[in-house]
C-alpha positions in Angstrom: 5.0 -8.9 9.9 5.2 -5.6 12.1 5.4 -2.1 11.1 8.9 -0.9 10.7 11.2 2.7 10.5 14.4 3.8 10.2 16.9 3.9 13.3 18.6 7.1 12.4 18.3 10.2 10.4 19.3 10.1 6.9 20.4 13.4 4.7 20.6 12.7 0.9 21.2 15.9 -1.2 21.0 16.1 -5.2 19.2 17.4 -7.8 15.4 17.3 -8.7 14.7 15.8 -12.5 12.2 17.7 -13.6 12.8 20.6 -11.4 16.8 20.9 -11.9 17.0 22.3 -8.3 19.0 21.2 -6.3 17.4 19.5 -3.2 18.5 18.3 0.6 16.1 15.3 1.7 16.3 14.1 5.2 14.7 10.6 6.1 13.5 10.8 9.8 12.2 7.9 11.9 8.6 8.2 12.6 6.4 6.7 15.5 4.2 3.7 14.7 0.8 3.9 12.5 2.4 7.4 11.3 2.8 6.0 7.7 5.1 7.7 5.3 4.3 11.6 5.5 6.4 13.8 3.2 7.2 17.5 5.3 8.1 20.7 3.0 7.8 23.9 4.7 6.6 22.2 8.1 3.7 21.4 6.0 2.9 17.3 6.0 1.3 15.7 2.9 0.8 12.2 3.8 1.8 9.6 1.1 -1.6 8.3 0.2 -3.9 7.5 -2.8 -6.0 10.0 -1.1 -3.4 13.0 -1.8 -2.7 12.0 -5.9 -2.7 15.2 -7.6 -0.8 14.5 -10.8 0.5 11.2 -13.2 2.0 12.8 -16.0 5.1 11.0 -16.8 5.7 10.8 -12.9 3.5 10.8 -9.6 2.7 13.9 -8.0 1.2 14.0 -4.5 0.1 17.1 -2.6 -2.6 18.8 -0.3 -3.5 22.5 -1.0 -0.4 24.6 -2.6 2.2 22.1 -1.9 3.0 19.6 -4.5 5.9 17.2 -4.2 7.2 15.3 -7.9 8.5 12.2 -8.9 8.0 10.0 -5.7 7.5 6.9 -7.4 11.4 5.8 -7.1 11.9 6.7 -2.9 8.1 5.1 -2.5 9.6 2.0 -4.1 12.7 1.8 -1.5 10.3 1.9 1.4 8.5 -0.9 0.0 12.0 -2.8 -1.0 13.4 -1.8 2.5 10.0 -2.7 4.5 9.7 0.5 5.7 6.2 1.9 7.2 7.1 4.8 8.9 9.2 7.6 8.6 9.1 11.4 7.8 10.7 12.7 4.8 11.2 16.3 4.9 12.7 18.2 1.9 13.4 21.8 1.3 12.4 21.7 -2.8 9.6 20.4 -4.8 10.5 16.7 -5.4 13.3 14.3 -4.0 16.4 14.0 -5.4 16.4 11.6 -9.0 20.3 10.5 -8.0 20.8 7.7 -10.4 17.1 7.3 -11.3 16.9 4.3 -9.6 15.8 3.2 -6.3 19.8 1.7 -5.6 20.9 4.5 -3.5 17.6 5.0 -1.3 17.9 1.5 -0.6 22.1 1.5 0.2 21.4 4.9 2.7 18.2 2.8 4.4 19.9 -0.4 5.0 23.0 1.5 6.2 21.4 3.5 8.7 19.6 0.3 10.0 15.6 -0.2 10.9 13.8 -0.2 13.6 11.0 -3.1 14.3 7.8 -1.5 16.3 5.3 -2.5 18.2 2.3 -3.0 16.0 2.3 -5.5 13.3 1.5 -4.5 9.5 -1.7 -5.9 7.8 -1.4 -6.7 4.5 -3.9 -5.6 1.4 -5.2 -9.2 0.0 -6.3 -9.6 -3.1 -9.5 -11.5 -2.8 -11.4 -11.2 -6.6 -9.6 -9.9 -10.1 -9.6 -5.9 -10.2 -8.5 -4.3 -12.9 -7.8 -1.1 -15.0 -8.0 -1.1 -18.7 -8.1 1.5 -21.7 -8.7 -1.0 -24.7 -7.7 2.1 -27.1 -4.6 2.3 -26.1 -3.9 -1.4 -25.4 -3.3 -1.2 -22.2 -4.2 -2.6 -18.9 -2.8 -3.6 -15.1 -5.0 -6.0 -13.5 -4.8 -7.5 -9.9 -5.6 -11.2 -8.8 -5.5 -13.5 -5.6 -2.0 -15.1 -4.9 -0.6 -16.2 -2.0 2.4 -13.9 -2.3 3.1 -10.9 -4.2 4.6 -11.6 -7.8 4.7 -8.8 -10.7 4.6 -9.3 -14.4 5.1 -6.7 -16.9 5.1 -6.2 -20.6 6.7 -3.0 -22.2 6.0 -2.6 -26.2 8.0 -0.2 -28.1 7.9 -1.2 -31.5 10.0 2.1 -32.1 13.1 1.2 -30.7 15.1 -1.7 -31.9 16.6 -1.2 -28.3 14.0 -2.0 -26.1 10.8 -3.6 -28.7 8.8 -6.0 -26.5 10.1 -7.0 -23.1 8.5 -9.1 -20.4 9.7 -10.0 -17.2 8.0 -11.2 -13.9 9.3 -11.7 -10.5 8.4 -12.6 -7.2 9.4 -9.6 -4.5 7.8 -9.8 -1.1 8.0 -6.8 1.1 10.9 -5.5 2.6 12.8 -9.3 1.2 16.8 -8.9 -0.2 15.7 -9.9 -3.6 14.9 -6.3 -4.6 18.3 -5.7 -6.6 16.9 -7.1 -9.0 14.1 -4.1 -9.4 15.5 -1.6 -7.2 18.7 -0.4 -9.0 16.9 -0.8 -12.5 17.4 3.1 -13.7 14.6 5.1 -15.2 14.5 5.9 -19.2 13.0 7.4 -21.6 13.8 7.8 -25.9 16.0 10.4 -27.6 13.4 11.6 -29.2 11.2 12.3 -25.9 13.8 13.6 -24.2 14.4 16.4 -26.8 11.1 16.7 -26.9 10.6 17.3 -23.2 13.9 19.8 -23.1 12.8 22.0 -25.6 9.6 22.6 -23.7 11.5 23.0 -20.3 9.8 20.1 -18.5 12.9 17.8 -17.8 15.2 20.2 -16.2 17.7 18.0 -14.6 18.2 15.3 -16.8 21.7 14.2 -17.6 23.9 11.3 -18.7 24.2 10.0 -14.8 20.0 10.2 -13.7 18.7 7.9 -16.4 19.0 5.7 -19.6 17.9 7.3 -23.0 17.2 5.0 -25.7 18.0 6.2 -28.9 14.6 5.4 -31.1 13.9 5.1 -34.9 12.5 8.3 -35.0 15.5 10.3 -33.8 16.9 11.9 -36.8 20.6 13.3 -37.7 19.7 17.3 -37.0 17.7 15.8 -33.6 21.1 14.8 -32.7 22.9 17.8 -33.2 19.8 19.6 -31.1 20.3 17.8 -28.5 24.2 17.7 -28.4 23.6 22.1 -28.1 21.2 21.4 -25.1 24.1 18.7 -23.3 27.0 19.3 -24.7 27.2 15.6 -26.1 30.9 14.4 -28.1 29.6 12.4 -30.9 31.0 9.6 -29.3 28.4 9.9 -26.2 25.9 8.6 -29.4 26.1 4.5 -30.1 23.8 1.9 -31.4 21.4 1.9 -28.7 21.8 4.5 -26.2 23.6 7.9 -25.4 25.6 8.6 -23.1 28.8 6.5 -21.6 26.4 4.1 -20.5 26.2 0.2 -19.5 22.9 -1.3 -19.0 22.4 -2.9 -15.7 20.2 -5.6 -17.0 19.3 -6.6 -20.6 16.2 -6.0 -19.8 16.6 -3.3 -17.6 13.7 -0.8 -19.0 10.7 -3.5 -17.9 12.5 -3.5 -14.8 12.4 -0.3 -14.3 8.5 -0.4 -15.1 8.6 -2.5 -12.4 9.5 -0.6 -10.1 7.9 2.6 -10.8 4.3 0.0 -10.6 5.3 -1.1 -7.1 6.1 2.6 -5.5 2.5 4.1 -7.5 1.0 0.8 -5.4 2.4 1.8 -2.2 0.5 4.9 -1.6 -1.8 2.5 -0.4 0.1 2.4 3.0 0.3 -1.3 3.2 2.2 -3.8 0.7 -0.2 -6.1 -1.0 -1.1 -10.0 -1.5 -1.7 -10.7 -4.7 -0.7 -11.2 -8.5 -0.4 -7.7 -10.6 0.0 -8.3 -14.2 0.6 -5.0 -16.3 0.4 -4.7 -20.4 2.2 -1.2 -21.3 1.0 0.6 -18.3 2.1 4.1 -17.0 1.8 5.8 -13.9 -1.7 6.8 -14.8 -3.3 3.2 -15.1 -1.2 1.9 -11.8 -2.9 5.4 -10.0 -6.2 3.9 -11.5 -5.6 0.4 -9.9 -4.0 1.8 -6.6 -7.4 3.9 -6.5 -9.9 1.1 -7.7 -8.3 -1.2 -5.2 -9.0 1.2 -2.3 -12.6 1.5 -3.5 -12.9 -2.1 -4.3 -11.8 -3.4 -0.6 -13.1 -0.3 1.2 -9.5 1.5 2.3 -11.1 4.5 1.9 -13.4 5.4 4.6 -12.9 7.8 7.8 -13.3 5.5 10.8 -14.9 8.7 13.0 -18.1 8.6 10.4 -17.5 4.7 9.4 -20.3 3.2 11.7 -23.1 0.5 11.2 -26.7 0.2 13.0 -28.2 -3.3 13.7 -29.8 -3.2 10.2 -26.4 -3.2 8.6 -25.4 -5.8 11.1 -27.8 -8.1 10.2 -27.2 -7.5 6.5 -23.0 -9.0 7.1 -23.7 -11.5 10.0 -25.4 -14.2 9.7 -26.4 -14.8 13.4 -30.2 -13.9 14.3 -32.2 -13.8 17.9 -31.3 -15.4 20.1 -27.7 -15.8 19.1 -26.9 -12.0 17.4 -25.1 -10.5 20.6 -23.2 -7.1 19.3 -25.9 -3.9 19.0 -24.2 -1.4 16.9 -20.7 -1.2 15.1 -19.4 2.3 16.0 -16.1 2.6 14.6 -14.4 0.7 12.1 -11.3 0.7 9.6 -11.0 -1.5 7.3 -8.6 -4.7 7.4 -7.6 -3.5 10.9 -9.7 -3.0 13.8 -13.4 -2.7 15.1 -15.5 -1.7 18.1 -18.7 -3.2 18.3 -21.2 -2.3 21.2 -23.3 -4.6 22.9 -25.9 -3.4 25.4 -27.2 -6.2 28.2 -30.4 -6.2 29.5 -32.4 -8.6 31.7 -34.6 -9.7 29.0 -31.5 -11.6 27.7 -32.8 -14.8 27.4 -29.9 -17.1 29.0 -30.8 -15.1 31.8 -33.6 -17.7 32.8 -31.1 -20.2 33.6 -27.8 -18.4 33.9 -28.0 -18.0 38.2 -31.5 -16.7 38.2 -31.7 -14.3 40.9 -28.2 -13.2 40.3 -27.7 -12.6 36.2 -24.1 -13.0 35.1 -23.5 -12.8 31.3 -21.7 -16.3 30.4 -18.0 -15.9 29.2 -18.6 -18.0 26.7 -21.0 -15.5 25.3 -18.7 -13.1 25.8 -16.2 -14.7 23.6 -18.6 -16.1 20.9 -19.5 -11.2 20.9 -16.2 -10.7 20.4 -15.9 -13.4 17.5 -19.1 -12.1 16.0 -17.6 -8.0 16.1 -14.2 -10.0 14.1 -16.7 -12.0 12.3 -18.2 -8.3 10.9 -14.3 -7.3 10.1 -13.8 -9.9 7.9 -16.9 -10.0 6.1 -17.2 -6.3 5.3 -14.1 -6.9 3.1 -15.7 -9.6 0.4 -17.8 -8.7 -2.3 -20.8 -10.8 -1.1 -21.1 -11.6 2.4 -24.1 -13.4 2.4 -22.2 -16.1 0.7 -19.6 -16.7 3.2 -19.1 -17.2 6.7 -16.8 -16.7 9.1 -16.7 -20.0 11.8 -14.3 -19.9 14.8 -10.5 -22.3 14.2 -8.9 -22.3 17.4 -9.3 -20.2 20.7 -5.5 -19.5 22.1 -6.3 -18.0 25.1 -9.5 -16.3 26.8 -9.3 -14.9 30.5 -12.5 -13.2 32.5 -11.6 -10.4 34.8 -15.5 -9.0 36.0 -18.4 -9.6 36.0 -20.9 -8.6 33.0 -24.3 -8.2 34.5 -27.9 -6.4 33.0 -27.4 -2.8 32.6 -23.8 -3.1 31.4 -22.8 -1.6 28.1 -20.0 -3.6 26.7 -17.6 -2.4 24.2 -15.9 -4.9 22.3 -12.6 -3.6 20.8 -11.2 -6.3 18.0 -8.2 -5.8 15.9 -7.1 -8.0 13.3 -3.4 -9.4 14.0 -3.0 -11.7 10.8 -4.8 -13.1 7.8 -2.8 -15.7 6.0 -4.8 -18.2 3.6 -8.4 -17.3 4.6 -7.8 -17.7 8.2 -7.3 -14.8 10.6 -6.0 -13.9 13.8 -7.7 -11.5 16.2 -7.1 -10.5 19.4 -10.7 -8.6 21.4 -11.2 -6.6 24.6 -13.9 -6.3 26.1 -14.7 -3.1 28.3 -17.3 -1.8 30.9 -16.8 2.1 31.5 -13.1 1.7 30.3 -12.5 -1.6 32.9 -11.6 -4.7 31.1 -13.5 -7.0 31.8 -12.8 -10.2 29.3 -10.0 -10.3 26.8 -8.6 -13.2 23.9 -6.9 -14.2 21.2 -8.6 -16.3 18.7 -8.2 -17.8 15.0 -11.2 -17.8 12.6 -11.5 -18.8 9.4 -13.7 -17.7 6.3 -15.3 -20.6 4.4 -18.0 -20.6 1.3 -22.0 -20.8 2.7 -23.4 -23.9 1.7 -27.0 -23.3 2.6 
């Protein structure tokens, strides 16, 4: 799976939902390991966990004064689309709600056409449950180990003989076709809470085209003729079930939308994930909560320019001791991605002794089993306990020695991490001496349970 942007530039002009304002968006192709970076008065805000400012009935992202709305619904399309690139610049506060969907986002990407790049995409696995629960309000959004990435939601409004209790789950891999089922699921909200939130000026541009309203049992006769003065509503725009001129999608096309509001909060993690996320009546503040405990949880969150480990922290991740620990120091490292480990030889090694005494010449295969150990660190800084796993070497697919590694040399061994499917993972290592490759591979290992 490799990272992915759009081939062209996209404009998309509408109207903001809670802002009213109208707003021109432009989708922009972005180079690889850029991420999704949002761009309003040549300011960039990154779309990140790290940059969460708000959840109150939408997600709000923003760094200093600059605060960008609602970007749960165009989050999702880059998730439905596979995109992991691209600039979005727009001149307002929030991008435009269009149908209040993710349809159209989708439509204009898929039209315009992507672009495959050169570096491939790692996935977030889900290795142990982690969840987010507030028992007083009954709700929760938990995720667990799956070899996929599957969704199941329960909605619960007891309120609204419309919608009542609805489940659905589906399976909907990154950037995979089968998001029309999610993507064009619109979002909603009850009569009651709309009136509500247009009496106290928060939903500016709502109207009978952005969204779904429900109409609840608490929406009374002189709420209706309240909110017919705010929209001009005919008293035919009012039926059984909703208001407005308005077909549902899907029967069940409120969980849906749920749905997809829960996978565009998750995506501000940068990187789709691998796992199982089941959600009981959850909001945009408990997916926030789950997006951030998962970053916590498997260490997303760290700066690679201060992220660096000494041989004590080595030796409390590797199992390897003397003789057969070869890496010194770890001295940069990002999580679920890449390491450089640093390895400094000195005569005292002791395969020196028999390694051409009188002209010492590290062994390749030492070299190798380095870079395996600096992959080995990867992997295991990622579990909860890495004392009780270790990670042994699968397959070797190719290895090839360009210079010599002799006593004095400081060796820098730069590993990323190229897959990890099913516990086993491929890596691909260079080795340098003063910026001159010297050894290079590609290797599979897995992880397996210690048994001693």
């Amino acid at each position: 799976m490799f990272q992915k942007t759009i081939s062209k530039n996209i404009k998309i002009a509408g109207k903001g939902l809670f802002s009213g304002e109208k707003v021109t968006m432009v989708l922009k192709p972005a180079p690889v390991s850029t991420g999704i970076t949002f761009i309003v008065n040549g300011q960039k805000i990154p779309a990140n966990f790290n940059n969460i400012f708000d959840t109150s009935r939408r997600t709000i992202i923003g760094t200093g004064k600059i605060k960008i709305n609602t970007v749960e619904h165009l989050m999702a399309a880059f998730y439905f689309t596979g995109i992991s690139n691209i600039f979005v610049e727009i001149d307002k506060s929030e991008p435009p709600i269009m149908d209040g969907s993710a349809k159209y986002f989708v439509e204009k990407i898929n039209n315009a056409g992507l672009s495959k790049q050169s570096q491939p995409i790692q996935v977030i696995k889900i290795n142990e449950k982690i969840s987010f629960e507030l028992p007083s309000k009954d709700t929760f959004v938990t995720a667990l180990p799956y070899n996929g990435f599957r969704v199941s939601y329960t909605i619960d409004y007891p309120n609204c003989k419309s919608i009542k209790s609805e489940e659905f789950s589906i399976e909907i891999p990154f950037g995979d076709n089968r998001h029309s089922e999610i993507s064009s699921a619109r979002t909603f909200c009850l009569a009651s809470e709309l009136l509500n939130l247009k009496k106290n000026n928060i939903l500016k541009g709502a109207d009978e085209k952005n969204g779904v309203v429900y109409i609840d049992d608490n929406f009374k006769k002189s709420d209706k003729v309240e909110l017919t003065s705010f929209y001009n509503f005919k008293a035919k725009s009012f039926n059984e079930s909703t208001i407005g001129d308005i077909k549902l999608r899907f029967p069940n096309e409120a969980v849906r939308h749920k749905i997809l509001d829960l996978i565009g909060d998750l995506y501000l993690l940068g990187r789709p994930i691998q796992g199982h996320i089941i959600a009981h009546k959850s909001g945009h503040k408990e997916n926030i909560e789950l997006t951030k405990k998962i970053a916590k949880d498997l260490k997303l969150n760290h700066d690679k320019k201060k992220y660096k480990f000494d041989i004590n922290d080595i030796l409390d991740i590797l199992h390897h001791r003397y003789p057969f620990l070869l890496i010194d120091e770890i001295v940069e490292l990002i999580p679920n991605e890449s390491v450089v480990a640093k390895k400094n030889v000195t005569y005292n090694e002791p395969y020196f002794q028999g390694h051409f005494p009188g002209k010492a010449i590290m062994p390749g295969v030492l070299i190798i089993e380095a870079m395996a150990q600096s992959g080995g660190f990867l992997l295991l800084h990622t579990v909860k306990d890495p004392k009780k796993q270790l990670v042994i070497f699968s397959r070797i697919n190719y290895a090839k020695f360009k210079k010599k590694v002799v006593p004095g040399d400081k060796v820098d061994f730069r590993t990323q991490m190229l897959s990890f499917k099913l516990n086993t993972c491929k890596l691909k290592s260079v080795a340098y001496v003063n910026d001159d490759i010297v050894a290079e591979a590609e290797f599979m290992t897995t992880i397996t349970d210690k048994d001693f």
